[in-house]
Each structure stands twice: as C-alpha cells, then as structure tokens.
C-alpha positions as CSV (number, residue, x, y, z in Angstrom):
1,X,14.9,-81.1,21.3
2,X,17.5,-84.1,20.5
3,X,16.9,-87.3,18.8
4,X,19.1,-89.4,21.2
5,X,21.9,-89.5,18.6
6,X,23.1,-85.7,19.6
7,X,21.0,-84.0,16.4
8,X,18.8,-81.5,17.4
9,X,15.4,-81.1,15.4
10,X,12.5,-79.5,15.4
11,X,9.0,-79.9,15.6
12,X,7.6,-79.7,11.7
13,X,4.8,-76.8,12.4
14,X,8.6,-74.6,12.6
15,X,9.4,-75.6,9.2
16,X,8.5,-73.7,5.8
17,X,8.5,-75.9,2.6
18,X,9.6,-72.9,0.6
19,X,12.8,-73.3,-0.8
20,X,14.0,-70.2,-0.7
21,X,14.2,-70.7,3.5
22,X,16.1,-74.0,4.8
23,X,16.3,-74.7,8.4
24,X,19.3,-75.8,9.9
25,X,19.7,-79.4,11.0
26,X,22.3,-78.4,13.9
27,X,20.5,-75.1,14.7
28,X,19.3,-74.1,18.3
29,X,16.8,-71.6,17.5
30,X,13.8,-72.0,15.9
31,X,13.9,-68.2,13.8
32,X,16.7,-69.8,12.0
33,X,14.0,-72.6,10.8
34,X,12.0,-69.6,9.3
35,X,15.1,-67.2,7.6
36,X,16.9,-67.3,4.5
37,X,20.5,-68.8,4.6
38,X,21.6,-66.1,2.5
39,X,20.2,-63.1,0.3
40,X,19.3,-64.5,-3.0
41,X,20.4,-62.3,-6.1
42,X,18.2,-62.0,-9.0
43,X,20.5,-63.1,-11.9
44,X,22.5,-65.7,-13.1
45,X,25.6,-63.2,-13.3
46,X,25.0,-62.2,-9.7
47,X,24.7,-65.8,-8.5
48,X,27.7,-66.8,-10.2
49,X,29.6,-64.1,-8.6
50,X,28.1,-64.7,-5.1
51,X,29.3,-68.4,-5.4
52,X,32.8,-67.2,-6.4
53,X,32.8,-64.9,-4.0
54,X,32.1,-68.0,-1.0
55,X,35.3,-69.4,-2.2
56,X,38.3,-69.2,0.2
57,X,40.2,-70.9,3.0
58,X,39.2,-73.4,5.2
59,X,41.0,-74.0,8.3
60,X,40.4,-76.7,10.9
61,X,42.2,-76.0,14.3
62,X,41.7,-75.9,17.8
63,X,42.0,-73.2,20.5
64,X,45.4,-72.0,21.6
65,X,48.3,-73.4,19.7
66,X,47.1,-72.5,15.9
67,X,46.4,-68.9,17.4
68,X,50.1,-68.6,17.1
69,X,49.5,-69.1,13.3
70,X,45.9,-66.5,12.4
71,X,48.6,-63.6,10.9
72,X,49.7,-66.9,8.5
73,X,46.4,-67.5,8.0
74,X,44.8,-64.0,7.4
75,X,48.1,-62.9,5.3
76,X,47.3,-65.8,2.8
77,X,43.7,-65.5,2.7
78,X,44.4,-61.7,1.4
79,X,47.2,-62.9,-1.2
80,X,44.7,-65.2,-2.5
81,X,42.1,-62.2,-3.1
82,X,45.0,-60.3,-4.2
83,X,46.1,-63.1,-6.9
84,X,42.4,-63.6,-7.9
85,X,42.0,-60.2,-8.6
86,X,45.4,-59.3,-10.8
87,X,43.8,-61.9,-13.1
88,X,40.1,-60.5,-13.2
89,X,41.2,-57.0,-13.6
90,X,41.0,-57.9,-17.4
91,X,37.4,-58.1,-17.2
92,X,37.3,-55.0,-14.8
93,X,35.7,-56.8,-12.4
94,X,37.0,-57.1,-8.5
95,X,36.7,-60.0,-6.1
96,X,35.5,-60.2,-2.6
97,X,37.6,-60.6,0.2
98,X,38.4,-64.2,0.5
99,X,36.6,-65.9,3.3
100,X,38.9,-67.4,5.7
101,X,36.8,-70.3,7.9
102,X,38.1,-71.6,11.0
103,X,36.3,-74.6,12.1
104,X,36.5,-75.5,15.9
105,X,35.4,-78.4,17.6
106,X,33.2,-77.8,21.3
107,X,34.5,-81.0,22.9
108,X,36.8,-79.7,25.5
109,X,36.0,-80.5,28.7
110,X,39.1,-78.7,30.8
111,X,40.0,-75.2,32.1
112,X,36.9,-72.8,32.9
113,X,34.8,-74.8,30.1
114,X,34.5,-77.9,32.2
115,X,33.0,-75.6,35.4
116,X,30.5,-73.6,32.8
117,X,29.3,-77.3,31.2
118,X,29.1,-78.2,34.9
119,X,26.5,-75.7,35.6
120,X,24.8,-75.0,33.0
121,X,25.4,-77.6,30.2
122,X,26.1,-76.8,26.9
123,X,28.8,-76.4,24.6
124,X,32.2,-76.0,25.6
125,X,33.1,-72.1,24.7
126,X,36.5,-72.1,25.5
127,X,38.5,-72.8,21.9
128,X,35.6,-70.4,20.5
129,X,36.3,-67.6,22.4
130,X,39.8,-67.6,22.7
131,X,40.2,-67.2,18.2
132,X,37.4,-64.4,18.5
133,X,39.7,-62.9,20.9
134,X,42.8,-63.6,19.0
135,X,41.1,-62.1,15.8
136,X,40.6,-59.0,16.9
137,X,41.8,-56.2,14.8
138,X,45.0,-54.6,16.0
139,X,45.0,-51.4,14.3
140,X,42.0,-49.3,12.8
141,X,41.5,-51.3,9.4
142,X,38.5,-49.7,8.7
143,X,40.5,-46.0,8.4
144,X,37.0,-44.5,10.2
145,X,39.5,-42.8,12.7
146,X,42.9,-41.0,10.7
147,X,45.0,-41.0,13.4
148,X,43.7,-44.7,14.2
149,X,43.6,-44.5,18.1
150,X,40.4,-44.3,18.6
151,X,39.1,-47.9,17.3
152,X,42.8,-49.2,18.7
153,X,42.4,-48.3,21.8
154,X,38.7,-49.3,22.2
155,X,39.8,-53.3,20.9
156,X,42.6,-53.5,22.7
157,X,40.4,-52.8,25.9
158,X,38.1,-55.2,24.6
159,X,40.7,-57.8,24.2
160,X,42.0,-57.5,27.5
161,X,38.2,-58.0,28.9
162,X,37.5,-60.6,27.4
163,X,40.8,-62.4,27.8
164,X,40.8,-61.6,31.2
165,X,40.5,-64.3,33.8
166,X,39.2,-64.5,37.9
167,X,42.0,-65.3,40.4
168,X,42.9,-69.1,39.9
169,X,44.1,-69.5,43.3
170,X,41.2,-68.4,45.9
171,X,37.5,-68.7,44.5
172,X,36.4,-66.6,46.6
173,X,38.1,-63.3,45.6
174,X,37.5,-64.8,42.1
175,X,34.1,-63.9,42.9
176,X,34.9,-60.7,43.9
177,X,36.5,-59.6,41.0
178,X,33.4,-61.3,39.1
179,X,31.0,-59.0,40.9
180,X,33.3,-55.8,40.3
181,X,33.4,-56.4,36.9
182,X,29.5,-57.1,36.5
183,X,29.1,-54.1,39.3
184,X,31.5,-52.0,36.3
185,X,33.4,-50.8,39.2
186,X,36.3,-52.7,37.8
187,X,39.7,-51.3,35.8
188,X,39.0,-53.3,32.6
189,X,35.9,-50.6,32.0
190,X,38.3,-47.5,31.5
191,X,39.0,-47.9,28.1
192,X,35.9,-49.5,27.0
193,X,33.0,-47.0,25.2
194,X,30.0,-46.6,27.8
195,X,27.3,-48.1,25.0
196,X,29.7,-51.0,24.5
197,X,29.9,-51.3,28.5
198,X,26.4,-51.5,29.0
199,X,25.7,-53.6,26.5
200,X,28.3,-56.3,27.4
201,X,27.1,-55.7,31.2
202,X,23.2,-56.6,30.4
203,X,24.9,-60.5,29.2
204,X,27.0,-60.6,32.1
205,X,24.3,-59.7,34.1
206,X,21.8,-62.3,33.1
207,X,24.7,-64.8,33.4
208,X,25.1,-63.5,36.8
209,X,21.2,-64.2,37.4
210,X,21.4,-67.6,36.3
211,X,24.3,-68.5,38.3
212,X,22.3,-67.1,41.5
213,X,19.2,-68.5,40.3
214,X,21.3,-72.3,40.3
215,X,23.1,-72.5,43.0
216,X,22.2,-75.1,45.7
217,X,24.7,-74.0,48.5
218,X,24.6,-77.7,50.2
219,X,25.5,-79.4,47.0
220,X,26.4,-76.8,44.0
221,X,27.8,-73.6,43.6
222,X,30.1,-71.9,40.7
223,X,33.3,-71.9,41.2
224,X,34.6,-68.5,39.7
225,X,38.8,-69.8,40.3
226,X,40.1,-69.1,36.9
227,X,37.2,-68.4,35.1
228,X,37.4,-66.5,31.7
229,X,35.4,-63.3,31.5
230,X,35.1,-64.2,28.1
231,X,33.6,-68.0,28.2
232,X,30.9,-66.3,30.4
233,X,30.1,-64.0,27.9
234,X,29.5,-66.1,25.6
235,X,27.8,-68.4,27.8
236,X,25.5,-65.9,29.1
237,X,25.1,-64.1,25.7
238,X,23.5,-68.3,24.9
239,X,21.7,-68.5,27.5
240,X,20.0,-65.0,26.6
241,X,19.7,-65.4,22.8
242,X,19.0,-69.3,23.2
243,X,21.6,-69.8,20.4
244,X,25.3,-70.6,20.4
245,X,25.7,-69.3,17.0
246,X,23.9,-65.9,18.0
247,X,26.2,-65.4,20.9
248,X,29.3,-65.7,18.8
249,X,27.7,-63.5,16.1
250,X,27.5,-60.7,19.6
251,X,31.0,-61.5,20.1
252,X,32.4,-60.8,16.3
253,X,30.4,-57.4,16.6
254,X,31.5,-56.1,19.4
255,X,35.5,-57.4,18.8
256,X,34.9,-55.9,14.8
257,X,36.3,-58.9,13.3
258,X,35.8,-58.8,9.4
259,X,33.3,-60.0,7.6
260,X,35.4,-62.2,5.4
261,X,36.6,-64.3,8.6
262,X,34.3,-66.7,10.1
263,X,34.7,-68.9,13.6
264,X,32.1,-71.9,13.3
265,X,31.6,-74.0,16.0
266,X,32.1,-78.1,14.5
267,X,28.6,-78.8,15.5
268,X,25.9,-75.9,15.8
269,X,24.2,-77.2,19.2
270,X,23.3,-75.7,22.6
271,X,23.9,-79.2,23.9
272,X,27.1,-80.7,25.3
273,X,29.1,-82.9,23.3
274,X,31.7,-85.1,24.7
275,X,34.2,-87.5,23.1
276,X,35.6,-91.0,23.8
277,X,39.0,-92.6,22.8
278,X,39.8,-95.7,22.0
279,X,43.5,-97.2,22.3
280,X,45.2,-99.7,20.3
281,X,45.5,-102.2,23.4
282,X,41.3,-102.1,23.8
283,X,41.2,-99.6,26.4
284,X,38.7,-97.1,26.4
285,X,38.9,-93.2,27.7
286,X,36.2,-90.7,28.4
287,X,36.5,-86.8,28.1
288,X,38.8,-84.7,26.3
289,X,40.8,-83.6,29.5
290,X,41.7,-87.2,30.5
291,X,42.5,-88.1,27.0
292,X,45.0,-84.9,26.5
293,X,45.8,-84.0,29.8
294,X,44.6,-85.6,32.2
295,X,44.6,-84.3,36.6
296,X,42.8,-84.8,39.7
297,X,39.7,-82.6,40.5
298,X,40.8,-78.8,41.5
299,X,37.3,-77.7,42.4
300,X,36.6,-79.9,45.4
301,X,37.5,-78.8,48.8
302,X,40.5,-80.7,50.2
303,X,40.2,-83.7,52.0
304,X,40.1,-84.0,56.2
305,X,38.0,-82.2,59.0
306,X,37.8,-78.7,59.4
307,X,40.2,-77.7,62.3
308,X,39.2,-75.4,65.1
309,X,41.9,-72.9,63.3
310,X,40.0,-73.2,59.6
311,X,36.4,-73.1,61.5
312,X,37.6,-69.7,63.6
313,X,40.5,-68.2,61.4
314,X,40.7,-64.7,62.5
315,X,38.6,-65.2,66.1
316,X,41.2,-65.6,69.1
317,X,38.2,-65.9,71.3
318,X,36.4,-68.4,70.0
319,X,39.8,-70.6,69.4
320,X,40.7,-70.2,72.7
321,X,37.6,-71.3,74.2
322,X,37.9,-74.4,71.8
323,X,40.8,-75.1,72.9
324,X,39.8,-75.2,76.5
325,X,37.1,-77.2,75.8
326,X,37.5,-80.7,77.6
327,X,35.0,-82.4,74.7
328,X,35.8,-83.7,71.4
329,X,35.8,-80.9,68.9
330,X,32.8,-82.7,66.7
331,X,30.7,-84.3,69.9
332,X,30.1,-80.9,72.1
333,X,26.7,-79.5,72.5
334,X,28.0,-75.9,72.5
335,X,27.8,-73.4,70.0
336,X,31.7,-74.6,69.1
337,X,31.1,-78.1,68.2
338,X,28.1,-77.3,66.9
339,X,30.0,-75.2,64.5
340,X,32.2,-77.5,64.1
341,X,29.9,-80.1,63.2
342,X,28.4,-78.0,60.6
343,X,31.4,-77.0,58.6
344,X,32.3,-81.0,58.1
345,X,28.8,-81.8,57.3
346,X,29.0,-79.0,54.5
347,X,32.8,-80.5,53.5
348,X,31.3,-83.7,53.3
349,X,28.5,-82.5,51.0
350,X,30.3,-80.1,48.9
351,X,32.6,-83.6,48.2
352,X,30.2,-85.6,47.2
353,X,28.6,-82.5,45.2
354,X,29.4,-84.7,41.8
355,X,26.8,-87.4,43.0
356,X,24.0,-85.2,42.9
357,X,21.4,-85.0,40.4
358,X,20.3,-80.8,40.7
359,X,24.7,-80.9,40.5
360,X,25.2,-82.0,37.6
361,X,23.0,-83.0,34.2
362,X,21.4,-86.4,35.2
363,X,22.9,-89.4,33.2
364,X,26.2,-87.7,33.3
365,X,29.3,-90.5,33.6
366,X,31.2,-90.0,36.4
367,X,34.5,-89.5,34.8
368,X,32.9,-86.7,32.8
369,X,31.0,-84.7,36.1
370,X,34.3,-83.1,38.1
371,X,35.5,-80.2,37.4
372,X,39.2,-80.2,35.6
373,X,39.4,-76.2,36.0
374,X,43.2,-76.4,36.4
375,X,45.8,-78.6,34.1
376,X,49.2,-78.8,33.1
377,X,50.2,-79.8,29.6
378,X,53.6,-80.2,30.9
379,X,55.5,-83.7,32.1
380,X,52.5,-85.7,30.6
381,X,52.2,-89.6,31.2
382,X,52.8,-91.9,28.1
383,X,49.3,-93.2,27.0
384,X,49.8,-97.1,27.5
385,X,49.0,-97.6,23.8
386,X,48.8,-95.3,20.6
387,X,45.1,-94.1,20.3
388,X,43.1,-95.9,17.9
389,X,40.2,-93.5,16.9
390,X,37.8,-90.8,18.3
391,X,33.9,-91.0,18.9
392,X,31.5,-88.8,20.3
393,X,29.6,-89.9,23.4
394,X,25.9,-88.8,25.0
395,X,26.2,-88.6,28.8
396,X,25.4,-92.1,29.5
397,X,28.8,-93.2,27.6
398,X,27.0,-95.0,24.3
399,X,28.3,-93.8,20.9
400,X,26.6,-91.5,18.9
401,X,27.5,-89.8,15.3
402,X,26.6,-86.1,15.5
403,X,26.5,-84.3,11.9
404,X,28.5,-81.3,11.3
405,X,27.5,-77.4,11.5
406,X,26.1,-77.1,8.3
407,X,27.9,-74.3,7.5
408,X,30.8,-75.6,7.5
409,X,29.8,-78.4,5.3
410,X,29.2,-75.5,2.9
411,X,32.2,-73.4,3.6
412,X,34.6,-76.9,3.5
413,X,32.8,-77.7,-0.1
414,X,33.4,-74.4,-2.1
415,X,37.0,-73.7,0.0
416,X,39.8,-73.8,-2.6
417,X,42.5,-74.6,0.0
418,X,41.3,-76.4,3.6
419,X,44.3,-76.7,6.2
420,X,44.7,-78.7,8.7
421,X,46.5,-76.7,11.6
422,X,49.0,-77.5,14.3
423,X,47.5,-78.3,17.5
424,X,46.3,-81.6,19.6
425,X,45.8,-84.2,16.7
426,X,43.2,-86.0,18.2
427,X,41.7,-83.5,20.5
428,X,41.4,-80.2,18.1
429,X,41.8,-81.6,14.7
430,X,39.9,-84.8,14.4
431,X,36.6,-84.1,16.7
432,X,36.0,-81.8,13.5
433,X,36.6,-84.6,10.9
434,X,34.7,-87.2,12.3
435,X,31.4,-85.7,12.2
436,X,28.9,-86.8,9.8
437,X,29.6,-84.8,6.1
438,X,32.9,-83.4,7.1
439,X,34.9,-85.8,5.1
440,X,32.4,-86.5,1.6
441,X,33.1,-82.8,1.9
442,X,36.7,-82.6,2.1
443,X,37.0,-85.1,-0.4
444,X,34.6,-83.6,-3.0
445,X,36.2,-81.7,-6.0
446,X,34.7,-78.7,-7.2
447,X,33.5,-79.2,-11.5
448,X,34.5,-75.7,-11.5
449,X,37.8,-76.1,-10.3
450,X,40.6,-77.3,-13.1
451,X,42.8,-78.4,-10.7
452,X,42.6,-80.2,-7.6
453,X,42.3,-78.1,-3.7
454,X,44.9,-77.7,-2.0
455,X,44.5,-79.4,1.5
456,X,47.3,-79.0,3.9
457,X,48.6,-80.7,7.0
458,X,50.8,-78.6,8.7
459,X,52.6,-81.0,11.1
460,X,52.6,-80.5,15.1
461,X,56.8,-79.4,15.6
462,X,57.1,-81.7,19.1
463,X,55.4,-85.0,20.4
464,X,52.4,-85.1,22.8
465,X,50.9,-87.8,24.9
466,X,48.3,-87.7,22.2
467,X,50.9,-89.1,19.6
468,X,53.1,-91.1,22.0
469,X,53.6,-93.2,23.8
470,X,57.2,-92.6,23.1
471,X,58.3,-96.0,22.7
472,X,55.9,-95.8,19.8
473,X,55.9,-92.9,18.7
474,X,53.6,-91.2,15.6
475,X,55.6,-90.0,12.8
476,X,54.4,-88.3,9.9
477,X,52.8,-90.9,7.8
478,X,50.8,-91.7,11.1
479,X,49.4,-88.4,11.2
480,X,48.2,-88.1,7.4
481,X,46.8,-91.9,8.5
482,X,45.0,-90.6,11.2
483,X,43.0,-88.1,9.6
484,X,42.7,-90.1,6.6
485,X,40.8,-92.4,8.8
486,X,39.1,-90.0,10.5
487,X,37.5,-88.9,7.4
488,X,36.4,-92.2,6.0
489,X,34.8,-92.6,9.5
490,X,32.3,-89.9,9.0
491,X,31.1,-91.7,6.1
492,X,30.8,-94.7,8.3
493,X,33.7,-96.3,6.7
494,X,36.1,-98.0,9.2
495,X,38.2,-100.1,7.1
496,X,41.3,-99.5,6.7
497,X,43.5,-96.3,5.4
498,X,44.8,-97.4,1.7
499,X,47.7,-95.8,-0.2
500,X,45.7,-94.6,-2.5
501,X,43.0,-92.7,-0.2
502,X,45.5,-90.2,1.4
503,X,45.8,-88.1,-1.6
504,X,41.9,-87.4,-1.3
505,X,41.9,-85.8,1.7
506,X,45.8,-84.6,2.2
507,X,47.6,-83.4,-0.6
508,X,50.6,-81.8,0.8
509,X,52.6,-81.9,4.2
510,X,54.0,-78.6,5.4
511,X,56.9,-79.8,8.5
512,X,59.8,-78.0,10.8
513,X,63.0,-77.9,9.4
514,X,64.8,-80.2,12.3
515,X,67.5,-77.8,13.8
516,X,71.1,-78.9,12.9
517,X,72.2,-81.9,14.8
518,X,68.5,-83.0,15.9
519,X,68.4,-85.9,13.6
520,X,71.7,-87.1,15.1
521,X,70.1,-87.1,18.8
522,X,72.7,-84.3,19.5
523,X,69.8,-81.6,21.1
524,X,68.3,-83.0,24.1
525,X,64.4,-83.0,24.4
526,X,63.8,-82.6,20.3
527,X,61.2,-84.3,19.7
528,X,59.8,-84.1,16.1
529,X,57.7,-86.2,14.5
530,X,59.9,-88.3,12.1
531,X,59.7,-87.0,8.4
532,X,60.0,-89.6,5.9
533,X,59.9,-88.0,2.3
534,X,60.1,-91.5,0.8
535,X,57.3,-92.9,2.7
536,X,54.6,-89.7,2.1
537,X,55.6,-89.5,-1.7
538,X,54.6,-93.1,-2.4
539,X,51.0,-91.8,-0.9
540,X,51.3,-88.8,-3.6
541,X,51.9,-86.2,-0.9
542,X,54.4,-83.2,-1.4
543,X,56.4,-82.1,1.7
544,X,57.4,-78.7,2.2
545,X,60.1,-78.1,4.9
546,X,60.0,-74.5,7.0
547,X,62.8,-73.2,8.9
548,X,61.9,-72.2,13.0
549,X,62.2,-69.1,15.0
550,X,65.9,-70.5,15.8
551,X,66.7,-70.3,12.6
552,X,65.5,-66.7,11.9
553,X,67.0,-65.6,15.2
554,X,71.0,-67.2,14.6
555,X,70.9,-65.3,10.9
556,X,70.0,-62.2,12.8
557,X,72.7,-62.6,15.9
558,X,75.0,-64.7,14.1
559,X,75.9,-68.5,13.9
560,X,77.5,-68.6,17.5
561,X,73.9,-67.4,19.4
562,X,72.6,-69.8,21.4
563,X,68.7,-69.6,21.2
564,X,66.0,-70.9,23.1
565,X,64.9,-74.6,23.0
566,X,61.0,-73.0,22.0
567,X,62.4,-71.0,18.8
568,X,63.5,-74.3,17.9
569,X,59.7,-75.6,18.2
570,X,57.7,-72.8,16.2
571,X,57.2,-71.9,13.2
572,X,59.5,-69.0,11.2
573,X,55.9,-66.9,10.6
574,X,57.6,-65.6,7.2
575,X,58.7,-68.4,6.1
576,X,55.5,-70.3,6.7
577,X,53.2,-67.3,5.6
578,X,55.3,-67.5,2.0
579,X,55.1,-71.2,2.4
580,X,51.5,-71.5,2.7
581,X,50.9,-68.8,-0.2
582,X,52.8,-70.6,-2.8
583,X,50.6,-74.2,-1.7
584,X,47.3,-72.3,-2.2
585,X,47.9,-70.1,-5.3
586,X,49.5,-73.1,-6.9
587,X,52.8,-71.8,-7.5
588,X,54.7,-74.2,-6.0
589,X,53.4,-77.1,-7.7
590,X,54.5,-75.3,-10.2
591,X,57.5,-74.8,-9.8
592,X,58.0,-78.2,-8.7
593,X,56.8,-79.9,-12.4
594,X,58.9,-77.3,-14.3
C-alpha cells in the first residue's frame, strides 16, 4: 500500500513489537515485516566485531558509465580489508571482507525500462541489472574447480544471457527471439547448467504469462524491440516473489556475486518512481529521459494510412485486384477495403494506445506514458538554462519526498569511505541523495572513527546536457555545490550551499588530468569541467589529478602516437585504482601534512 507520498507501509496486524525483528519502511513484502534484519550474536565481543565487520565502501552511481570503474572499486575495497588486517594481525584476529555498497537510483525512464514500467509498473530495472551483470565474477574465485573452467565458463554464459538484448529494429522477430529463448530452443542455453536453465526459465515464463495475460491487442501490447533479457528477469523474478529486493537477491545467486558486494536499489519499492527538474529560468521537466536525453516516441507505429502494398505485402493477387479496383481504397464494400479499413482503424488505435487507461497506470502524465525504448546520448540539445534541483514526482506530477532503502541508510552510516562516481550528475548521482535520510547520513561522523570519512567526488571527464548549457557551463565547484545541495534537501533544507557546508558531505575531488594543450583550446571537442584548485580549497576540499587512457597509451607507443579522442576522456584504471586507495586508507592526507 502507499501513503500518497511514495512510502509504502503496512497494515499494523504485520508488525511485531519485538525488537529483535524491524520491518522495513521501503519494503514490498510483508515476510520482511516479520524477519530479523540480521543474525544477532550473543556477546558484546561478537557484536563489536559484526559492526566492524559492516564497515566498508559506499558507492553512489548509476548504470552504465561507473561500470567502467567496479575493478577500481572492488580493487580498493580489498586493499582496504588488506590494510585493516596487516594492523589486526597483532591481536591474531582477521577482518571480513570489506563490504563494497553500490547504491542505484530506479528513476530511469528510457531504453527497455520505460516499455517494462509501461506494462507493468514498477521500478525501473535497468541501472540494477546492468552492475549485477557487470559484477559478475570473471574467473573461478571460489578455487571449487582447479583448473577454473568450469564456474568461468558457466558465468560467462550467464553474462551473455542476461546482457543479451531482442532485435531493436523489428518487434516482431524481437518476439521471436523472446519465445526461443523462453521455449530454450535458443543458443544462449548451450553453456548454461540445465538446473540453472530451468530455474531461470520458470521467471521467464511467468513473465511471459503476465505479458499474455495483459495485452489488449486494440490498445496495448509489449513491445519486445530492444528488450533486455535481463530487465525481464528481474521484472518477472518481482512479479513472482512480489519483491524487488528478492528478485535482485535471485539475480546475485545465480551470477555468484560475493557476499561482500551489495547492489541496493535507492528506494526499496515495487512502485514506480519518477523525477522532475527544475531549471534556473522557472521551467519545469518531467521524466528522466527528457531531462538527460530526451527523443520522440520509438514504439508507436509511423504515421499515415496503411497502403494497399503494407496491407498485402507478399500477396500479388490481392494487390493486383486492389489495384484494379475503381473505388477508394478505405470506402469499398469488398473484402479489400474492408481490410483496408481495418488495418487504419487498428493504426489509429495502436496511436492513441498512450490515452488509454487498461494502457497505461491511470493518473499517469502524459509526458511520462510513451515509450522512450530507443535514445541517443550523442549531439544533445543545450538545456535553455542550468538545472536548478531534482524532485521526485507521483504520476499525477505533484511533488513528493520518498525516504531511502533503509539499508542503505545503514550501509552509508558505518561506510568509512562513500564515493560519489562518474556518471549523469543529476540523473544517477543525485536521485540517490535527495531522498529522505541519505544526507543526515552522509554527513554523520562515526564516534568510533578518529578521523573524519573519506567521501569522494570523482568528477565526470566531458560536459553533458545535464551540466550545460555550454554558454554556462558547470565547473567543478558547481558539481561539489550540487550535491551539497542535494543533501541539505533531503533534510528539507533548501537554503542555500555555504562554504563551510561542502566539507561535510565532499571532502576530496578526484579530476582528469587535462591532456596537454586542452587548457589552451588547442584539442577540438575537450570539454572538461573547469578545475579550479583555488576555488575548491577555500571550501576545504583536496583535489587529486589522474592521468587518462591517452596518457598511459603515448608512454607505451611513444610521445609521437596519436591516440583516440575517448582515451583522452577515461580514466587511467591504475592510476585511479592507486588514487582512490591512498584517499580511503588515509595515506594521502598524509603524505600531504608531512
């Protein structure tokens, strides 16, 4: 059930009032009212060591572009169990894996996530799926197998299932390869272990049921085009379990991702959850696709009447007896234009599919009902104004202030390090921040701690029209601003960012080494965000400069190479891995006050 303000809750006859159970305020199934969080242990020593143990990384990112960064990520989460444990092996006593937390918000509305919320409502899977998929183990880390192809060779198959998606360009042999891979008649089975088959098969199949079970062929159908095999496993895998979490707790199993590493969604909710932005200039837009990336609607049929050559394709007969046909092709009594007549009834429908109630979830805004299934981020329009902040809507467009996965209110408040990664600023990063508890979280210093966490920005390497327009374009300082603001707002606060605030939420600034010449205006299309070491200091942050790919790549081939205009744009993965270790174990710092 939901309050109106995007909180589930539950009835109180779920509830225990022993405190040894808690129920979950963003929870979707009621068994989770009714279990312990977490197995209690029975001493003081043990609960100490339990606490510890919940210590580790926190990283806030969305879907694609901070993939490119999870070896960084998992490399420093094991230095940081590695450094904790050279110290307790005094005491002969050996630390748990450091957890490593990505938090990911379920506000995109784009790609194969827009057609699933569509149809069935519900979170967006999309960022979800795609680091489950990204986090799956490459080699046989458990040892289980010695010569270690086994396990390999079973993940890999299960990577390429589950990243696999339908033909984009014709929805229906996008179906066909749907039903073939339901049917197991497809080539993604061959490497994967018949239990594992069947068991993935029995989600796909009552995701298949559903589908059937919802269509309304005059006004609603799934569209397949593009679809990932693994958003409708996890959609079907909610649908089946009634929880989101549960379905990503499936996914983790089968993919045998760690224990240690955790994907939470920003808001634990079988409900959908949309966001608004407002610009400087008092303009206001809806959805996370027309904020980032906006495009016209891909799942509609195209425009016009059906032509005798569409409505026959394939019959000669039939055309030619069209075409001989002294009467207009939509006023005939025959079994032509009767045809005929049909098929632009059914266009006509299928086009105004978005304006139907049993099409979409009632109270829905318009902007937010079509489909956005395909999207380029590429050749963007400016925004006309710099974005202001971020809200979440409910489907009738008023504001509403959902709290955060409790979870990862937890994991964010005994995290010794929290990072903010690279990725959309205000479509991946701060949907997570403004939630209610996320920043009294990120702010809160452990009393166990001596020192201050470690929380890190690690700053986007090009301009998007998220931090444009480019007349105006975001630098630096605007980005630590952002999220600064962004985390007063989810403790209602929206006055403005002070000097002094930054330092609570952002304590250090990891940035791209700007290729030689780029600050001159001598490479064409570099478009950093503007670094000014001055500027961050006097808000007590530290900068850290990495070098990029380009770098690595001309010490490798020489100074003369000529290296591609992307290398300039990523990360150096060494260099940033030994970047972000120093940061967290505090060496840095440091080395910086010696």
């Amino acid at each position: 059930m939901d309050d109106g303000t995007g909180t589930p809750f539950r009835p109180g006859t779920i509830l225990t009032a022993s405190s040894a159970f808690t129920a979950s305020p963003g929870s979707a199934s009621p068994m989770q009212a009714t279990a312990p969080t977490t197995a209690f242990p029975h001493n003081r020593d043990a609960l100490e060591t339990a606490d510890s143990a919940a210590n580790g990384i926190c990283v806030f990112s969305g879907g694609t572009a901070a993939n490119s960064l999870v070896d960084a990520f998992s490399a420093v989460a094991e230095h940081l169990t590695s450094s904790s444990n050279a110290e307790e092996a005094k005491e002969k006593t050996r630390r748990p894996p450091c957890s490593l937390t990505y938090i990911i918000p379920i506000s995109d509305n784009g790609g194969s996530s827009s057609e699933l919320i569509r149809f069935f409502g519900g979170p967006s899977v999309g960022d979800v799926r795609s680091r489950l998929v990204r986090l799956i183990p490459t080699r046989d880390d458990e040892g289980n197998d010695a010569s270690g192809n086994g396990n390999t060779s079973e993940r890999a198959a299960l990577r390429a299932l589950f990243e696999y998606r339908l033909c984009a360009s014709d929805s229906n042999q996008a179906r066909s390869e749907w039903l073939e891979i339901v049917e197991a008649r497809h080539l993604l089975w061959t490497f994967v272990p018949s239990a594992t088959r069947e068991l993935i098969r029995a989600v796909l199949n009552t995701l298949n049921l559903e589908i059937v079970k919802r269509a309304r062929p005059s006004t609603s159908v799934f569209n397949f085009a593009g679809a990932s095999v693994g958003n409708l496993f996890l959609t079907g895998a909610r649908l089946f379990s009634g929880s989101f979490e549960a379905g990503i707790y499936l996914l983790s199993l089968l993919c045998g991702i760690p224990e240690h590493v955790t994907v939470l969604p920003a808001i634990n909710s079988n409900f959908t959850h949309h966001i608004s932005a407002g610009l400087v200039d008092g303009a206001t837009i809806a959805g996370q696709v027309n904020i980032s990336h906006p495009s016209l609607p891909t799942s509609l049929p195209d425009g016009g009447p059906p032509t005798v050559e569409g409505v026959f394709a394939g019959d000669g007969a039939a055309q030619a007896q069209a075409a001989e046909s002294n009467e207009a092709p939509f006023a005939g009594g025959g079994p032509v234009g009767g045809v005929l007549r049909r098929g632009l009834v059914m266009r006509e429908r299928a086009s105004t599919a978005v304006d139907f109630e049993d099409a979409t979830l009632p109270g829905s805004l318009p902007s937010l009902r079509r489909p956005q299934i395909a999207f380029s981020k590429e050749d963007e329009e400016d925004l006309p104004s710099r974005i202001a902040r971020i809200w979440y809507i409910n489907p009738y467009g008023h504001e509403i202030r959902p709290q955060a996965n409790p979870k990862a209110l937890a994991a964010l408040q005994k995290a010794e390090a929290i990072i903010y990664s690279i990725g959309s600023l205000y479509t991946s990063i701060i949907p997570s921040l403004v939630l209610r508890g996320v920043g009294a979280a990120i702010a809160q210093e452990s009393t166990a701690q001596a020192v201050h966490r470690t929380k890190v920005l690690i700053l986007n390497s090009r301009l998007d029209r998220e931090t444009g327009p480019h007349s105006d374009a975001m630098t630096a300082t605007d980005f630590v601003r952002a999220i600064v603001a962004a985390c007063k707002q989810s403790q209602s606060d929206f006055s403005p960012v002070q000097d002094s605030e930054c330092h609570k939420y952002v304590t250090h600034l990891v940035y791209l080494e700007p290729p030689q010449g780029a600050e001159a205006g001598l490479i064409s299309g570099y478009a950093a965000p503007t670094v000014d070491k001055k500027d961050l200091a006097r808000l007590r942050l530290r900068c850290v400069a990495v070098p990029s790919q380009a770098s690595r790549q001309k010490q490798d081939a020489g100074t003369g190479a000529v290296v591609a205009k992307k290398a300039m744009e990523r990360y150096d993965q060494e260099a940033l891995t030994q970047a972000l270790k120093q940061l967290v174990d505090g060496s840095w710092d440091r080395k910086q006050t010696a």
